[in-house]
C-alpha positions in Angstrom: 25.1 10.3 146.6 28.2 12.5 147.8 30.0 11.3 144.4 27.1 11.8 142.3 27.0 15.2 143.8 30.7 16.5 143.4 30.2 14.5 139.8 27.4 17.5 139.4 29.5 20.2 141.1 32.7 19.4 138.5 30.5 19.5 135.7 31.4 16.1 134.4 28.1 14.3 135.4 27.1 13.7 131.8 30.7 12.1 131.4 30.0 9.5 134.2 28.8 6.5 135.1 27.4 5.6 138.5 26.4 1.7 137.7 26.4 0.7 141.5 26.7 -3.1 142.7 28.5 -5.1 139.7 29.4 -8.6 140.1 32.5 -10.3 139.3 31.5 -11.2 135.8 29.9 -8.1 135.0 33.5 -6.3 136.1 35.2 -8.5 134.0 33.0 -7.8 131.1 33.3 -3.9 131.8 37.1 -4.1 131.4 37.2 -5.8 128.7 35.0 -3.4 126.8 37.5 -0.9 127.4 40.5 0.5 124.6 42.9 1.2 128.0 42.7 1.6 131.8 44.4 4.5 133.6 45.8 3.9 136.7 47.3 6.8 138.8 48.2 5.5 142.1 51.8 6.9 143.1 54.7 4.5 143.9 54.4 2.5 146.9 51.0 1.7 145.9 50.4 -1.3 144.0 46.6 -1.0 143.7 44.6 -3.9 143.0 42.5 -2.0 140.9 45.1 -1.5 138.1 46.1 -5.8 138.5 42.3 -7.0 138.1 42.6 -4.6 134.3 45.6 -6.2 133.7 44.3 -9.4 134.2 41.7 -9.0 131.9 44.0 -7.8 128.7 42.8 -4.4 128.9 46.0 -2.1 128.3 46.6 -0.7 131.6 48.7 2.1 132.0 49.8 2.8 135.5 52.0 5.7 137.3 53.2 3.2 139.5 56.7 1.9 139.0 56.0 -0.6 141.1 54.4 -2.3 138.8 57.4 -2.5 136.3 58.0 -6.6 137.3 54.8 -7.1 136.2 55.0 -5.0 132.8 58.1 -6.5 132.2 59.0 -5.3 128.5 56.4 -3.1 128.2 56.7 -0.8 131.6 58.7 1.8 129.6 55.2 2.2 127.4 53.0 1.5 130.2 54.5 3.8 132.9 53.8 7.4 133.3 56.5 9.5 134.1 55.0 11.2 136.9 50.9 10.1 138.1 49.1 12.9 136.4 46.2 13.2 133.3 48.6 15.3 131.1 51.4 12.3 131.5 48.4 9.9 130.9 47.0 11.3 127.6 51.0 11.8 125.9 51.2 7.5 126.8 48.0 6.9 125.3 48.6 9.2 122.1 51.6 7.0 121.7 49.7 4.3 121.5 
């Protein structure tokens, strides 16, 4: 209810979906669906989040350079230079 709320108060309800309890499959199926995932936990955070995209093929792009082992090749088109939505939409223009 709080996050539906402060959804309201921002003015971005309309953009957003509350869907409640998913399961597994259904989470799975909701990635998929996706063109990219955004994740913009700083370094030192490897957030599971932004490994259960990854896992599903959905391009994930993540702030975190801890994640660069598992990007491998791709973490210089992956990472964001610094975790913020400006950095996020120049990556995914790139792309």
């Amino acid at each position: 209810d709080r996050l539906e709320a402060r959804a309201a108060a921002l003015g971005v309800a309309a953009r957003v979906s509350f869907l409640g309890s998913l399961d597994p499959a259904a989470v799975r199926d909701l990635l998929r669906s996706a063109s990219v995932a955004v994740n913009l936990s700083p370094s030192g955070l490897f957030d599971k989040a932004a490994l259960e995209s990854l896992l599903t093929a959905t391009p994930t792009i993540v702030a975190s350079e801890d994640f660069d082992p598992v990007l491998g090749s791709l973490a210089p088109r992956l990472r964001l230079p610094a975790p913020s939505a400006a950095a996020a939409a120049e990556v995914i223009g790139e792309w």
